[in-house]
C-alpha positions as CSV (number, residue, x, y, z in Angstrom):
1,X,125.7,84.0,69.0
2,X,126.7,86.8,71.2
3,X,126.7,86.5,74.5
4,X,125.3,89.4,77.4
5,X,128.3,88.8,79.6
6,X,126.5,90.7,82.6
7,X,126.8,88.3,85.7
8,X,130.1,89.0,88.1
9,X,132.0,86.8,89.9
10,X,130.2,87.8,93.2
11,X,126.7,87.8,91.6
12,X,127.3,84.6,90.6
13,X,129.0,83.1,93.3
14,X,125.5,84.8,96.1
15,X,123.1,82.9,93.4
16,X,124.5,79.3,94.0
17,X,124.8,79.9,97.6
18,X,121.3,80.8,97.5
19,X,120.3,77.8,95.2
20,X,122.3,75.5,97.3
21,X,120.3,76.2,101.0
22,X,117.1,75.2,100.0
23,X,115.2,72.5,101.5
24,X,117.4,70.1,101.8
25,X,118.4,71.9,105.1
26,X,115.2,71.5,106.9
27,X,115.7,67.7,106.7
28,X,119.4,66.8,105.6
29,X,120.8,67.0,109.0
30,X,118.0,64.8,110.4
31,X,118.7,61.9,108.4
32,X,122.1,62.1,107.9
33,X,122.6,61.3,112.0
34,X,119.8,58.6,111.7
35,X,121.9,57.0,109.1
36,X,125.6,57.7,109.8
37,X,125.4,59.1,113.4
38,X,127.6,61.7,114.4
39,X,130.0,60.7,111.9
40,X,127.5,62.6,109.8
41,X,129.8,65.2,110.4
42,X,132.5,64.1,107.7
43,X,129.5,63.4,105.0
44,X,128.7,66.6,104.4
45,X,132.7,68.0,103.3
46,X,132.8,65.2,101.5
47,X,129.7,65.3,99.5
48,X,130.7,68.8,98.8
49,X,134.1,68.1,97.3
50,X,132.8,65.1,95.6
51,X,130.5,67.3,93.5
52,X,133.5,69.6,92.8
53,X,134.6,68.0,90.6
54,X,131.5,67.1,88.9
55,X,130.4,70.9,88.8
56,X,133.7,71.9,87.3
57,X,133.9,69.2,84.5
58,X,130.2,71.0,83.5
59,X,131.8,74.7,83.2
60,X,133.9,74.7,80.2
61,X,130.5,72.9,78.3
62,X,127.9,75.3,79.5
63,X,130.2,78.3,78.7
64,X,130.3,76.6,75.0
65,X,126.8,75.9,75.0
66,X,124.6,78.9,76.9
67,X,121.0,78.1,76.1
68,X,117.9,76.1,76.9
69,X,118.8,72.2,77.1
70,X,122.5,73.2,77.0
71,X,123.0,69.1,78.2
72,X,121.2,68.0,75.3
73,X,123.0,70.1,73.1
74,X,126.4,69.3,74.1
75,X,125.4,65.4,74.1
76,X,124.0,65.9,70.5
77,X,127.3,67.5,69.6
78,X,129.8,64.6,71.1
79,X,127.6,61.2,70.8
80,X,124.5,62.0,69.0
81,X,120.8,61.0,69.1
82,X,120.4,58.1,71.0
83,X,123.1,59.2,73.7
84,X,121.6,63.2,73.7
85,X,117.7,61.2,73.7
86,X,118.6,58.9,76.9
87,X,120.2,61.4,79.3
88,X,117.6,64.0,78.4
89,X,115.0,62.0,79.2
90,X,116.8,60.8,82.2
91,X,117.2,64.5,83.1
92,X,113.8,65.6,82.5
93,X,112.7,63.1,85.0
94,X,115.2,64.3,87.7
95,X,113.9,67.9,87.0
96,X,110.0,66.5,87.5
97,X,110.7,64.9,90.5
98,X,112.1,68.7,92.7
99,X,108.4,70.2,92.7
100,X,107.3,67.0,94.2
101,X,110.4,66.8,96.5
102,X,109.5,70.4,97.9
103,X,106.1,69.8,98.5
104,X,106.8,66.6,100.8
105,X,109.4,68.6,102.3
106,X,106.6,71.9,102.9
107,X,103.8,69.2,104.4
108,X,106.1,67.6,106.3
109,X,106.6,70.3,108.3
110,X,103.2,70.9,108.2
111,X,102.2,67.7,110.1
112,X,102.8,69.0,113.4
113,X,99.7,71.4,112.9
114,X,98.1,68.5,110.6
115,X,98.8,65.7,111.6
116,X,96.3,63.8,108.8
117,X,99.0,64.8,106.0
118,X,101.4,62.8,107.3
119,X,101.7,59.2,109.3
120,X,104.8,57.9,111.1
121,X,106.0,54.3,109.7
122,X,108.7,52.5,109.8
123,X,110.8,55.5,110.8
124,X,109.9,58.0,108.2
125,X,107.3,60.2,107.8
126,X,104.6,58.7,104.8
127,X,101.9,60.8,102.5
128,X,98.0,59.6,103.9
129,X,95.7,59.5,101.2
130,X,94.5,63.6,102.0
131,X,98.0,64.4,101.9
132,X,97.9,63.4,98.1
133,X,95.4,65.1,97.6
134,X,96.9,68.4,99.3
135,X,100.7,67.8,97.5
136,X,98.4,67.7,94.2
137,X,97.0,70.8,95.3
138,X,99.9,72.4,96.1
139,X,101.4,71.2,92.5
140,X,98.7,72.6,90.5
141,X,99.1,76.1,92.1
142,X,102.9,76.1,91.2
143,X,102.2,75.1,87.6
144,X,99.2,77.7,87.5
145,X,101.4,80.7,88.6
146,X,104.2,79.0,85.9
147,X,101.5,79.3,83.2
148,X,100.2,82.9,84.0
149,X,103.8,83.7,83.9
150,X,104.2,85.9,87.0
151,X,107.1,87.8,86.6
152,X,107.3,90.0,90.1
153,X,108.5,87.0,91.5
154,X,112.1,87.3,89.5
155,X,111.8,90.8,91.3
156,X,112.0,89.3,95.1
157,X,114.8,87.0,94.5
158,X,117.2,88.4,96.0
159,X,115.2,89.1,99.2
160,X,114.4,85.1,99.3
161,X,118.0,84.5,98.6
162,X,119.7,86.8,101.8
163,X,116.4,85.2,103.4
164,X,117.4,81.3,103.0
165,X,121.1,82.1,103.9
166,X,119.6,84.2,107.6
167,X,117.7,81.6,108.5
168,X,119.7,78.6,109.3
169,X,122.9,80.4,109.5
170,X,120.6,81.9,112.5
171,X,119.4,78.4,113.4
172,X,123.1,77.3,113.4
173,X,124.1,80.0,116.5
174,X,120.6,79.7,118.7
175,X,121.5,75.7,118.6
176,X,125.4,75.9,119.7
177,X,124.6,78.9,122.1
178,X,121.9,77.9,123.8
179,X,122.1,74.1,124.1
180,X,124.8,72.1,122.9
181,X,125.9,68.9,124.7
182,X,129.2,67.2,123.7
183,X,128.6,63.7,125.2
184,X,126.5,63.4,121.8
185,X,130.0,63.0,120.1
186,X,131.9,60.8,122.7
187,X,133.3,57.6,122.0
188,X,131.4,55.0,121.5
189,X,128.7,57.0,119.8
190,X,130.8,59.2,117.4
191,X,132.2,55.6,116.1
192,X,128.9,54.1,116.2
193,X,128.4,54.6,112.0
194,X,131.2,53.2,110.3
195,X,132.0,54.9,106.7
196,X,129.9,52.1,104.2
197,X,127.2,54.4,106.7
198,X,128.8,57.6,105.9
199,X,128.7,56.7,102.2
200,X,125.4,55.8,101.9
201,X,124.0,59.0,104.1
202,X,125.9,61.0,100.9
203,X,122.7,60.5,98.6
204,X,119.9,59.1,101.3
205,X,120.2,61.3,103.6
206,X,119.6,64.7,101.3
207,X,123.5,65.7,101.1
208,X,124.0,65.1,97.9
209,X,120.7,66.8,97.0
210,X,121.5,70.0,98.5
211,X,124.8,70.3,97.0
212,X,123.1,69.9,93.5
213,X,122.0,73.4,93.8
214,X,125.7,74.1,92.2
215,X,124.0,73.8,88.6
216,X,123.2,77.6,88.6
217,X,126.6,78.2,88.1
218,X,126.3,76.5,85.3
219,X,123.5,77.4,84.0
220,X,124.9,80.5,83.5
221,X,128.0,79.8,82.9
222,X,127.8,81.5,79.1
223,X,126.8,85.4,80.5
224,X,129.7,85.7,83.4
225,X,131.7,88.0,83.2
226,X,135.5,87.1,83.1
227,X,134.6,83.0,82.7
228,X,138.2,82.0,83.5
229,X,137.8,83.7,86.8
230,X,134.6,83.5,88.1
231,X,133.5,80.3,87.1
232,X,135.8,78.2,89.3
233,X,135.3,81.1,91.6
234,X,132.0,80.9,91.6
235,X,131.8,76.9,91.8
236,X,134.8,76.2,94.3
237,X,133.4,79.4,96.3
238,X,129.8,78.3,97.1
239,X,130.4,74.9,97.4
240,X,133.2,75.6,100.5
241,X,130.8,78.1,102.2
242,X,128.1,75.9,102.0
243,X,130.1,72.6,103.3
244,X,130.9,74.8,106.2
245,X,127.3,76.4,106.9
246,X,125.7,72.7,106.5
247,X,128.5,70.9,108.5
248,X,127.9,73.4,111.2
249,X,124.6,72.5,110.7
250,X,125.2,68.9,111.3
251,X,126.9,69.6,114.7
252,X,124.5,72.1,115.8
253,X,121.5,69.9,115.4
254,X,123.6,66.8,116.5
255,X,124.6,68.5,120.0
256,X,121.0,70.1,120.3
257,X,119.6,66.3,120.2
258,X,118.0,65.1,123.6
259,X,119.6,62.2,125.3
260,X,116.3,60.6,125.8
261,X,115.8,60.5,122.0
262,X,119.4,58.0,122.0
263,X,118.1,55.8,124.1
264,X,117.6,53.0,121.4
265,X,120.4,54.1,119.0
266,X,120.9,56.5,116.4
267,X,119.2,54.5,113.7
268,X,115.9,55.1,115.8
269,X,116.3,58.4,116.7
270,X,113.1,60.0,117.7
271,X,111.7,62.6,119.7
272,X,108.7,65.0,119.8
273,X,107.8,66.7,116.8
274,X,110.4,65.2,114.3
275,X,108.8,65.9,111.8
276,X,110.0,69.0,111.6
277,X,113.5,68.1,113.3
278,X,114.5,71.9,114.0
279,X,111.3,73.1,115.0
280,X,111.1,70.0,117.4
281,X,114.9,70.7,118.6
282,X,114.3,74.2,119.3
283,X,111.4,73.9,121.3
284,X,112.4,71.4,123.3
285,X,115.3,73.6,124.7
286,X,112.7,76.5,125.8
287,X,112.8,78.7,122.8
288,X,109.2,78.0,120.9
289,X,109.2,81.3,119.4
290,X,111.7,80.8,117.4
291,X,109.9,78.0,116.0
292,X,107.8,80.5,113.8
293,X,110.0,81.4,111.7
294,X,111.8,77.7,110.9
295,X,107.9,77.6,109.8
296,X,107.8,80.8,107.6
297,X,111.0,79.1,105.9
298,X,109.6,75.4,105.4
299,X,107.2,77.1,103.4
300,X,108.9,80.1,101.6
301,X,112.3,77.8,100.7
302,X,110.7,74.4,99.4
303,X,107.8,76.0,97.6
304,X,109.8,78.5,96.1
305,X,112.2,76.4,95.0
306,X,109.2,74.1,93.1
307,X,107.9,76.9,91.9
308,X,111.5,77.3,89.9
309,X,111.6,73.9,88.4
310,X,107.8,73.5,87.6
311,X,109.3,76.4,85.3
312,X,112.4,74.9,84.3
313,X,111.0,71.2,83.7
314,X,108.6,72.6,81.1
315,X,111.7,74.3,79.6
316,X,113.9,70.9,79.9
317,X,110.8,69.5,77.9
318,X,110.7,72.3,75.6
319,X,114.6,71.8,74.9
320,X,113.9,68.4,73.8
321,X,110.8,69.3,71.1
322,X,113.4,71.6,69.6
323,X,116.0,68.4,69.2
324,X,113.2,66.5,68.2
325,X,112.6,64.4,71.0
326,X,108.8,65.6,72.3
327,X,106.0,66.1,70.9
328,X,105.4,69.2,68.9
329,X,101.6,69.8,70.1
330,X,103.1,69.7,73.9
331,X,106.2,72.5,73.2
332,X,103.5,75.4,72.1
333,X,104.1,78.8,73.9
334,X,100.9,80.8,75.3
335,X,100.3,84.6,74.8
336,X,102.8,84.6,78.2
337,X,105.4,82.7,76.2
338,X,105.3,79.5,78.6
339,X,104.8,76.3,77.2
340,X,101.7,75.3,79.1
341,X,101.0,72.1,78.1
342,X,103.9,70.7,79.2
343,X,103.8,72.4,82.5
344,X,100.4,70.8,82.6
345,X,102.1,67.0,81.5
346,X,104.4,67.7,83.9
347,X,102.0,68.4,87.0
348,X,100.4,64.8,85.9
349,X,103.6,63.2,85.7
350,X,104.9,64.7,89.1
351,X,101.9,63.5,90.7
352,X,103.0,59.8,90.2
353,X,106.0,60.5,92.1
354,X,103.8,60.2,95.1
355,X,102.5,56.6,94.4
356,X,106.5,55.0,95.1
357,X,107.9,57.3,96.6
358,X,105.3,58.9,99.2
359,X,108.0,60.2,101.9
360,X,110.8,62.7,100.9
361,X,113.5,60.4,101.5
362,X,112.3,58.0,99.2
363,X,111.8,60.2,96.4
364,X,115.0,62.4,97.1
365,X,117.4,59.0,96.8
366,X,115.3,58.5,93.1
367,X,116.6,62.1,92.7
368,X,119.8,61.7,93.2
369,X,119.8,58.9,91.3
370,X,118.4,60.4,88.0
371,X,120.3,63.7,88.7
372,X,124.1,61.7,89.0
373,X,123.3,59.5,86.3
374,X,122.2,62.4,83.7
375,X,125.3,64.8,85.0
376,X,127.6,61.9,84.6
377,X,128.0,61.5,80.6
378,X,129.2,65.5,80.8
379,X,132.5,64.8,81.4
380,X,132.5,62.0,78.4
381,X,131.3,65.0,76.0
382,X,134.1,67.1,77.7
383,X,137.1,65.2,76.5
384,X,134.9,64.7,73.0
385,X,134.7,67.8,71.8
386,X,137.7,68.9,72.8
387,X,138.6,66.2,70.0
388,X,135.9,66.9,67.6
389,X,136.2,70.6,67.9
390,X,139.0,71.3,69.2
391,X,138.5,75.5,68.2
392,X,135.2,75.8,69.0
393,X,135.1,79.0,71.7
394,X,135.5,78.0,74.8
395,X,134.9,81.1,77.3
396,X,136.4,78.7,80.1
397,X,138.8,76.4,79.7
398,X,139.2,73.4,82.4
399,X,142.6,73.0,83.4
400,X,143.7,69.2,83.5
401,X,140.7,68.1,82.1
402,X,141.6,64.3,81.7
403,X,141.8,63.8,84.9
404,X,139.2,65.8,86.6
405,X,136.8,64.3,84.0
406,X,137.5,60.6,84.9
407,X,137.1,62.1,88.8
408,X,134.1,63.3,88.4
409,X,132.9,60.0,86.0
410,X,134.3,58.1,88.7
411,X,132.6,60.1,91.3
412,X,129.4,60.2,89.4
413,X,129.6,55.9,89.4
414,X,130.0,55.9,92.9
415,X,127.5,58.0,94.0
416,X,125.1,55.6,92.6
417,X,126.1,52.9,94.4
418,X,126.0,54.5,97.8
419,X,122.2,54.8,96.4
420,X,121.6,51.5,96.8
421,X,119.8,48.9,94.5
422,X,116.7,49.5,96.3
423,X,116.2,52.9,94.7
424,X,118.9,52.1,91.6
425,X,116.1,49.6,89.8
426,X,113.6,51.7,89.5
427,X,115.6,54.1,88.3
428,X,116.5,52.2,85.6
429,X,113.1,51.2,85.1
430,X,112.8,54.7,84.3
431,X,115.2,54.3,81.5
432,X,113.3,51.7,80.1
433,X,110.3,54.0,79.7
434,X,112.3,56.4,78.5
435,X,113.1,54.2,75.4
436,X,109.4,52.9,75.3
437,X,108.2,56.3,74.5
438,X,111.2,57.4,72.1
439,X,109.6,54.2,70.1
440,X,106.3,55.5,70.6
441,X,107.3,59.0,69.8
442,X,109.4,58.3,66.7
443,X,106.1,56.4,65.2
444,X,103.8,58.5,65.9
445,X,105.7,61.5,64.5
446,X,107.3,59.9,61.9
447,X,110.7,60.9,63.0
448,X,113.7,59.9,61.2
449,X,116.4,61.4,63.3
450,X,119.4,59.2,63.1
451,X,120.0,57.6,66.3
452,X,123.8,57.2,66.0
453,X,123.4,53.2,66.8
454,X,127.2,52.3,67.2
455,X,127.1,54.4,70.5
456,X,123.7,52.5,72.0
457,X,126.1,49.7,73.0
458,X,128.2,51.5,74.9
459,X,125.0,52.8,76.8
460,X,123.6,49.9,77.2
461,X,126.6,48.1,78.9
462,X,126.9,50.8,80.9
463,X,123.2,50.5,82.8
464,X,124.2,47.2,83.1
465,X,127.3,47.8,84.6
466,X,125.9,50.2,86.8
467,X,122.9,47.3,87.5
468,X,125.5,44.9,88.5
469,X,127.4,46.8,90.9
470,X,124.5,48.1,92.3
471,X,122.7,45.1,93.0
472,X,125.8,42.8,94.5
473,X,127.3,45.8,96.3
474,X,126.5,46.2,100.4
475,X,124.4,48.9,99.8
476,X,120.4,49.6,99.9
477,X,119.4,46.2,99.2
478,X,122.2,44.8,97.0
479,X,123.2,41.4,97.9
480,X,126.6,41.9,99.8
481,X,128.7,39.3,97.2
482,X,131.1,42.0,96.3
483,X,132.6,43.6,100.4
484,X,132.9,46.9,101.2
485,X,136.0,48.5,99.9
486,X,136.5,46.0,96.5
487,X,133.0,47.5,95.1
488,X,135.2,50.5,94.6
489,X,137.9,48.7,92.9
490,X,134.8,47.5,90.9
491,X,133.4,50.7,89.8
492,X,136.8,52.0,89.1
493,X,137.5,49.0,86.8
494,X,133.9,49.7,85.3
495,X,134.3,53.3,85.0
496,X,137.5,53.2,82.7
497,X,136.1,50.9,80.6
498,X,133.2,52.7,80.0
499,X,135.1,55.9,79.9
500,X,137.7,54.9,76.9
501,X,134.5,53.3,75.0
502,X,132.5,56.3,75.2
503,X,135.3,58.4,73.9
504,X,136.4,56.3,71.5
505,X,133.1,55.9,70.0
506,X,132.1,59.7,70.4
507,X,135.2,60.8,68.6
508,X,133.8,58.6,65.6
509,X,130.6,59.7,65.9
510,X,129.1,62.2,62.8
């Protein structure tokens, strides 16, 4: 195939910045201090370098594999069926859940003007009954624009793009210039989060999730212009500018913060209008008009960002009918080219993400969850077919790739036990389902694609793995019989095992 090598190293670089600020900025900074404090500070460098590695262990694949599903492509070239099946599905479902994710995000923000959308409990902000019925709403009219296929939209992109990066980069110098106390970050309460908190505000607290805005890059990894360049360019480049713009973030909103809203503790921090945390920050220090546009943008980022992946998941979906993996009846195009069945299964299957997971924290932490898991077999298929096909074209070529692919394994693993077992089950219920319907499917269609069974062990053992250390780490509901600091010793022991299996295995693999 040859490839339209039309994206620079600076187009590429301003597209994941502006995929990266999305909505995760509007409540990321909020929950990161409930949960770590003002140590929050450190989570969001970190988080950012974490997923370094990750992103670059994906460039050399997507160069070699520039198309629709390019995961499922590469997983069907390194491990096969049943390996390729499971993290597609696993994929598909992380990709179903961001239209959801935006909505809570848009209503949320909403509740100060309707307050029936939303009702405070336990510390987070929970969908009422009419805000289903509102978030359904505002589902169906992102998968209706989807399936009349408006295109004028691709036309203002780069308007919404210089538009996301104004906004809180805005936000950022009104908060430090106009109120900004520094007893917020004096001893004791700087210390008060110690780093098993710092950890776990990586993928609950909506860091992780708005660093995962870095798979633009790779999405179009095949048409950049000079790949050995302005890939790692591109990757290295927007995640550093956004770790500074949402660590400044971080501080800003921390030293904007009341001291009456501390008095119990930064676990239960509260104050008016926290629902939306900036608009509630920024008129509480005498600048309501402001608050307008921090409005303007908890609509135009979230639901524009939906908009994209009600698209995208229907082409995730479509991916898989083409490997044989979905039903043939849902992949068929309309006159607009759009496969709108499936964005129409989709918009049914999003809408039980508001049945568990009614807040956007909740259902961001299953995000992350499905998104880490599927993103961590890529550096497996890496090492694979660098075996297996070893002069294959390779457009970029990862430097040291041994090692930064056990990183970002590694990193992957340990992500998901910062998640916690309390969001890490049902997850892996998920999984399950995902291997109900592949029976289901398979019947029904009489499908007879081999599933490449010698690599469902290694699979297996690995959800297992990832079960155990989940569920007897200190985490999110695990039980606490493995202390802090030997659960990574844990996961590292797990991870190479896994690591050398999966390669071994995938090297055999036909």
């Amino acid at each position: 195939m040859t490839l339209n090598r039309s994206v620079g190293a600076m187009s590429l670089l301003l597209l994941s910045i502006g995929s990266i600020i999305g909505s995760g900025w509007l409540l990321g900074p909020f929950y990161a201090a409930k949960i770590a404090g003002p140590a929050s500070i450190i989570a969001w460098p970190l988080g950012g370098i974490l997923l370094m590695f990750v992103a670059l262990s994906f460039a050399e694949l997507a160069a070699m594999f520039p198309v629709i599903g390019g995961t499922i492509q590469f997983l069907q070239a390194s491990h096969g069926t049943f390996v390729s099946y499971t993290f597609a599905w696993i994929g598909w479902i992380s990709s179903a859940a961001i239209a959801p994710i935006e909505t809570l995000a848009m209503l949320q923000y909403a509740t100060h003007y309707l307050p029936w959308l939303m009702h405070y409990q336990d510390g987070v902000y929970l969908l009422t009954q009419h805000g289903r019925w509102v978030g359904a709403g505002v589902l169906l009219l992102m998968c209706y624009i989807n399936i009349i296929g408006v295109r004028s939209l691709a036309r203002t992109n780069s308007i919404l793009t210089t538009w996301k990066i104004l906004v809180p980069t805005l936000t950022v110098i009104i908060l430090l210039t106009m109120h900004f106390n520094v007893k917020n970050f004096s001893t004791p309460q700087f210390f008060a989060a110690d780093w098993p908190s710092i950890f776990m505000s990586l993928p609950n607290a909506g860091v992780i999730y708005a660093f995962l805005g870095f798979t633009t890059i790779i999405q179009l990894a095949g048409e950049a212009k000079r790949p050995q360049f302005s890939i790692p360019f591109a990757i290295i480049g927007a995640l550093l500018l956004c770790i500074v713009l949402y660590t400044a973030l971080e501080i800003a909103f921390i030293g904007a913060i009341p001291a009456t809203a501390l008095v119990h503790g930064w676990s239960m921090l509260n104050y008016v209008n926290d629902s939306a945390p900036f608009v509630g920050l920024v008129v509480a220090i005498g600048i309501a008009w402001y608050s307008g546009i921090l409005y303007i943008d908890a609509f135009i980022s979230p639901f524009g960002a939906g908009l994209i992946y009600a698209g995208a998941t229907a082409r995730t979906g479509y991916a898989m009918g083409q490997n044989g993996y979905m039903f043939t009846w849902l992949c068929r195009m309309n006159k607009n080219n759009i496969p709108s069945r499936l964005v129409l299964f989709n918009f049914f299957f999003g809408l039980l993400f508001f049945l568990p997971f009614p807040s956007w924290q909740s259902m961001m932490s299953f995000l992350v969850s499905a998104s880490v898991l599927s993103y961590a077999v890529g550096p497996l298929a890496l090492l694979v077919l660098r075996k297996k096909n070893p002069d294959y074209p390779r457009p970029f070529r990862l430097p040291q790739a041994k090692i930064i692919s056990f990183i970002a394994f590694y990193v992957c693993n340990l992500i998901l036990l910062w998640v916690g077992w309390t969001t890490i089950y049902k997850m892996l219920l998920m999984v399950l389902c995902g291997y109900v319907f592949l029976w289901f499917f398979r019947r029904v269609e009489k499908n007879t694609l081999p599933l490449a069974i010698k690599n469902i062990y290694w699979v297996l053992t690995y959800f297992i793995f990832i079960g155990i250390t989940s569920y007897t780490a200190t985490f999110g509901g695990g039980m606490g019989l493995v202390p802090f600091g030997y659960d990574f010793l844990l996961v590292l022991f797990m991870s190479a095992i896994i690591f050398i299996w999966a390669h071994l295995v995938g090297c055999q693999t036909v």
